[in-house]
C-alpha positions in Angstrom: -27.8 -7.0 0.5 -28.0 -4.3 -2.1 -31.1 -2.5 -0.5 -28.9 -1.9 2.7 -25.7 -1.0 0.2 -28.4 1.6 -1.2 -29.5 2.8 1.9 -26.0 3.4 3.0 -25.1 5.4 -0.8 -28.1 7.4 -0.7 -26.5 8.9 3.2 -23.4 9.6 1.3 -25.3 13.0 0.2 -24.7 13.9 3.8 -22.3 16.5 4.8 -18.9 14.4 6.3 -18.0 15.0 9.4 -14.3 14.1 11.3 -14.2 11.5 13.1 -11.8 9.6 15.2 -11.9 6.3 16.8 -10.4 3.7 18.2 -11.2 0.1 18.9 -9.0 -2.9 20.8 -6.5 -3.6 18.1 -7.9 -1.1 14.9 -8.2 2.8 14.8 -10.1 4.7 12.2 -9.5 8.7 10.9 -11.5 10.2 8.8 -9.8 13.3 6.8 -12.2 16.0 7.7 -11.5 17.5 3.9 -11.8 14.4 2.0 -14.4 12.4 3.8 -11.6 9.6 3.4 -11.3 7.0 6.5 -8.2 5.3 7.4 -8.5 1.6 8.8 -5.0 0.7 10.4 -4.5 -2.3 11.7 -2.7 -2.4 15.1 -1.8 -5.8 16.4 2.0 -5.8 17.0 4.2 -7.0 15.8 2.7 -8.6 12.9 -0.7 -7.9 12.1 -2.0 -11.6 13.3 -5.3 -11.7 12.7 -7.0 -13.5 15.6 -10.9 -13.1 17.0 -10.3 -9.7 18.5 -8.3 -8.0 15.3 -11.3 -9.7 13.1 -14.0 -8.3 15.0 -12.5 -4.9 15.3 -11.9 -5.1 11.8 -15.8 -5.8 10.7 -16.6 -3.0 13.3 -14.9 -0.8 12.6 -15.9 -0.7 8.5 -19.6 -0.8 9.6 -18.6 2.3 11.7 -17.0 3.9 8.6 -20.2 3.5 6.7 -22.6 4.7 9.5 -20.6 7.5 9.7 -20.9 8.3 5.9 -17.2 8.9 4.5 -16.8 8.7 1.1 -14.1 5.7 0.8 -12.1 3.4 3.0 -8.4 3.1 3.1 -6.7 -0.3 4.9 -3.1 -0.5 5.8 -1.0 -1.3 8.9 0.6 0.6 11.8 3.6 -2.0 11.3 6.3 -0.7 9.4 7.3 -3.7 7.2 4.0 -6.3 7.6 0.7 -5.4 6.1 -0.7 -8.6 7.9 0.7 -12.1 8.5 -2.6 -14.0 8.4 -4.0 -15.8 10.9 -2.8 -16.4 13.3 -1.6 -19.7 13.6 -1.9 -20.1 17.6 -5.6 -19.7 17.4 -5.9 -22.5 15.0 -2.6 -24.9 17.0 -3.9 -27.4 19.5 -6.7 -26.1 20.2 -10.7 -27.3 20.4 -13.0 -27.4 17.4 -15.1 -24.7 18.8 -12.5 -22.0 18.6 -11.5 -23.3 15.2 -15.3 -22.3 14.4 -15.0 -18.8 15.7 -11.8 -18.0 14.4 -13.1 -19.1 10.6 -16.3 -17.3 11.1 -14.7 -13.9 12.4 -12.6 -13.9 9.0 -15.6 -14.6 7.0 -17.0 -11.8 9.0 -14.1 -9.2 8.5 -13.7 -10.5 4.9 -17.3 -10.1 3.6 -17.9 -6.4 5.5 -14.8 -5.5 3.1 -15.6 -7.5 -0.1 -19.5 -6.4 0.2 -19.2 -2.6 1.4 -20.5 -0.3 -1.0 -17.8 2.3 -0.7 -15.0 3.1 -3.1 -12.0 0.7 -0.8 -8.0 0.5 -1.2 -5.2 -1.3 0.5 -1.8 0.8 1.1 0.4 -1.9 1.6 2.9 -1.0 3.5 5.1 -4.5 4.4 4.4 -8.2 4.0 0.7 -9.5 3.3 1.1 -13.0 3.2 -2.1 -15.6 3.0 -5.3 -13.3 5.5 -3.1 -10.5 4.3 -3.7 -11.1 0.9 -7.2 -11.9 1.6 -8.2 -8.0 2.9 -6.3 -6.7 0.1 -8.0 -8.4 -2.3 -10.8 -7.6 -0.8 -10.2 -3.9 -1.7 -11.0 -2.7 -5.1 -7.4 -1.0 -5.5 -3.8 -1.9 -4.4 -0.6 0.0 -3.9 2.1 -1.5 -2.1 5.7 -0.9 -1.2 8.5 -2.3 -2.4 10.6 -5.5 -1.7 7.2 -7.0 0.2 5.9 -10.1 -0.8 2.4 -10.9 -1.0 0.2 -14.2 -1.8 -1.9 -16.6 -0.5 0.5 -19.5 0.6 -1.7 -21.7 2.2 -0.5 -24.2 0.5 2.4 -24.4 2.1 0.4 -25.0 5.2 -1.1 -27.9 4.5 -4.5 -26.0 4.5 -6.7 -25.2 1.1 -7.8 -21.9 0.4 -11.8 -21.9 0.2 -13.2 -20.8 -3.2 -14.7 -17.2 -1.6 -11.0 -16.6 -0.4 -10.0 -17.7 -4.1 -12.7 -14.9 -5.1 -10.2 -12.2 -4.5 -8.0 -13.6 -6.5 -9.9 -14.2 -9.7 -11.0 -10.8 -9.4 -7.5 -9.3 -10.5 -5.5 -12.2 -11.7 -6.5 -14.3 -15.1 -7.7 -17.5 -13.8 -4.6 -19.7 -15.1 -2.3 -17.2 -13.4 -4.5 -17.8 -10.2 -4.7 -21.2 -10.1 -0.9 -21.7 -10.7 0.2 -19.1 -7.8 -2.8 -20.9 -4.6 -1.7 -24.5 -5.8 1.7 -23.8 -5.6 1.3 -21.4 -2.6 3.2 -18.4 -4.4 4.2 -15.5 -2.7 4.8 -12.3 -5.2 7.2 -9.5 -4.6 6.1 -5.9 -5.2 7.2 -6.0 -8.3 5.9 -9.9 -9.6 2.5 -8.5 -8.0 2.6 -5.7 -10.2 3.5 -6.8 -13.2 1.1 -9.3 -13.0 -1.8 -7.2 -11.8 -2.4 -8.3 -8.1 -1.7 -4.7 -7.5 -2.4 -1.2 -9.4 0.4 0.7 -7.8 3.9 0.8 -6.7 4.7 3.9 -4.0 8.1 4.4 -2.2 6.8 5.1 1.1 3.4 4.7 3.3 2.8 8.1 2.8 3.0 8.5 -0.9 0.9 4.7 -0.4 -2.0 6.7 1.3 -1.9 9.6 -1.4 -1.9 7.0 -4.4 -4.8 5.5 -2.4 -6.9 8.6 -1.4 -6.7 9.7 -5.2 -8.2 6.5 -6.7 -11.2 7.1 -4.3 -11.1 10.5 -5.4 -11.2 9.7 -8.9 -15.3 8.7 -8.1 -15.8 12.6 -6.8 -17.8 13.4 -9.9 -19.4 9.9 -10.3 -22.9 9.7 -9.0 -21.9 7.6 -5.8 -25.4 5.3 -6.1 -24.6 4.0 -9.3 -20.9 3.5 -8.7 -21.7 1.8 -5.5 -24.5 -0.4 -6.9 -22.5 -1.3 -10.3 -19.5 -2.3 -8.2 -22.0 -4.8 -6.3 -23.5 -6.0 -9.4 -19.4 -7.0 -10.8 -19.5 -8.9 -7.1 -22.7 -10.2 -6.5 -22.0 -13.9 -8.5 -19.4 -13.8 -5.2 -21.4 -12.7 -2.4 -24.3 -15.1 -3.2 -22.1 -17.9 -3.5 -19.8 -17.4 -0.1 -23.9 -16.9 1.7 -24.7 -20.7 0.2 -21.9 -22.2 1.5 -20.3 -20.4 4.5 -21.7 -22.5 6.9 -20.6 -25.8 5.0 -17.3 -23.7 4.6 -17.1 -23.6 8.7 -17.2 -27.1 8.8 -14.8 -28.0 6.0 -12.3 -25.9 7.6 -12.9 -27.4 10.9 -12.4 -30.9 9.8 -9.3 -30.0 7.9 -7.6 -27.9 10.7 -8.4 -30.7 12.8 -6.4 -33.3 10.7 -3.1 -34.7 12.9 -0.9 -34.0 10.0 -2.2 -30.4 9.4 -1.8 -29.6 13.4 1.9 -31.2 12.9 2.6 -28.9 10.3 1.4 -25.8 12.3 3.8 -27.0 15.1 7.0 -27.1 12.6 5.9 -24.0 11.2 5.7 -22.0 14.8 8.9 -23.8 15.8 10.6 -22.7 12.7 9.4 -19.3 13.8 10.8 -19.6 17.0 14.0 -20.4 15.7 14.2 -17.8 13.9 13.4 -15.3 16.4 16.1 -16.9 18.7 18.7 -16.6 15.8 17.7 -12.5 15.2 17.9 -12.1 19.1 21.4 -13.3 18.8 
């Protein structure tokens, strides 16, 4: 793990180049002044992360470091949801094989984020509930816009948030603060979230978002970018070599627990709440 992050620092001496692309549900700009790429997530109307937005996701940060650029921003083409989660249709009545490839695709998406070696913010820019929360957490900084919520509310679900998940938390949050806001499945306005530290920054609009972001990347321009990439590894290591022991154990704890009949009742009150309330804005 840390010889490939080294590998990938030392190409940061190479000139940047623009580039532009676009996968299935993710598209990626790279400022041609800056070095700086732009992930946006693209999965109207919400953000839902199923198998394709999770795999587009993990390519398309491997493609921002093959391509060298010297940070990674993450926010949303929505204009009021960052990302609802997961989606909750992959995980309804369905088989226990596609339970096991929608968990592994977010451990996928999550740990190309958490384990990158490049500087990495989240521009919030609407609601980042529960899978939300996870990618920005993932990120080492966080500015978000107000009257969003944000949280990891699984709770509420009836499913438990796995310790690596929890990881992101504990980063930024003391632990007592942390462990109050999963059990109870607390979601934290813009302002809640920054007051208690779940995130740096508060900006009035997505642009001002991506400037307060691109800045805190810039702050590393006169940091050597090996050593700031290979101390910020050391801080996550503990993490990384943990979530490697037990992912596979993880897949099959998830599995039995998504499986449970009064876990797949829930998910159906939840998506016929939704429903509801779709019909009710529609009229």
């Amino acid at each position: 793990m840390l010889h490939s992050s080294l590998l990938r620092l030392v190409a940061l001496r190479v000139p940047i180049r623009l580039m532009s692309s676009t996968t299935k549900l993710t598209t990626v700009e790279v400022n041609d002044k800056t070095g700086i790429a732009t992930l946006t997530m693209n999965r109207p109307p919400v953000n839902s992360q199923n198998v394709q937005l999770l795999i587009d996701l993990k390519t398309s940060v491997n493609e921002i470091e093959k391509n060298k650029c010297r940070g990674l921003i993450l926010t949303s083409a929505s204009s009021n949801v960052f990302s609802a989660g997961l989606d909750i249709l992959e995980m309804y009545n369905t088989n226990e094989e596609r339970l096991r490839v929608i968990w592994t695709e977010l451990q996928n998406a999550w740990i190309a984020l958490y384990a990158t070696s490049l500087p990495t913010a989240a521009a919030i820019n609407g609601h980042a509930p529960a899978g939300g929360c996870l990618l920005a957490t993932a990120c080492e900084y966080r500015v978000m816009l107000p009257k969003f919520v944000i949280g990891l509310n699984e709770t509420q679900l009836g499913i438990i948030a796995p310790k690596w998940l929890m990881s992101g938390f504990v980063n930024v949050l003391p632990q007592r603060v942390a462990e109050r806001a999963l059990t109870q499945g607390r979601l934290f306005t813009t302002q809640e979230a920054f007051d208690a530290g779940l995130v740096d920054e508060i900006a009035n609009s997505k642009e001002e978002a991506l400037e307060k972001c691109a800045a805190f990347i810039g702050s590393f321009s006169k940091v050597n970018p090996l050593a700031r990439g290979l101390t910020k590894l050391q801080f996550r290591a503990e993490n990384i070599k943990e979530f490697e022991k037990i992912r596979e154990k993880d897949v099959a704890d998830f599995i039995a627990l998504a499986s449970r009949p009064e876990v797949q009742k829930g998910m159906g009150i939840y998506l016929e709440n939704l429903k509801k309330k779709g019909k009710k804005e529609k009229d």
